[in-house]
Steps between C-alpha positions, in 0.01 A plus 500: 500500500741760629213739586336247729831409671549893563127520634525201748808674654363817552185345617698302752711809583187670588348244704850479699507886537112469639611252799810646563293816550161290679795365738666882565138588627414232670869567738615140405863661472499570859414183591790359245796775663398397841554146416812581342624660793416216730696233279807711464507571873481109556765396272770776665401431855331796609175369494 
């Protein structure tokens, strides 16, 4: 039982580790920071 429990988390680790690095790739951070930007500017008034 406990060696199935450990498997399905470092399964799932691994599959999280895989998309975080598919998304790195792909740029999608960029995308995320320049959003980020935007919403901060907004809220303080600069924007």
């Amino acid at each position: 039982m406990m060696m199935k429990k450990r498997m399905a988390q470092l399964l799932l680790a691994a599959a999280g580790l895989l998309c975080l690095g598919a998304g790195l790739a792909q740029g999608g951070y960029q995308t995320t920071l320049g959003k980020a930007v935007r919403i901060c500017m907004e809220c303080i008034g600069i924007g």
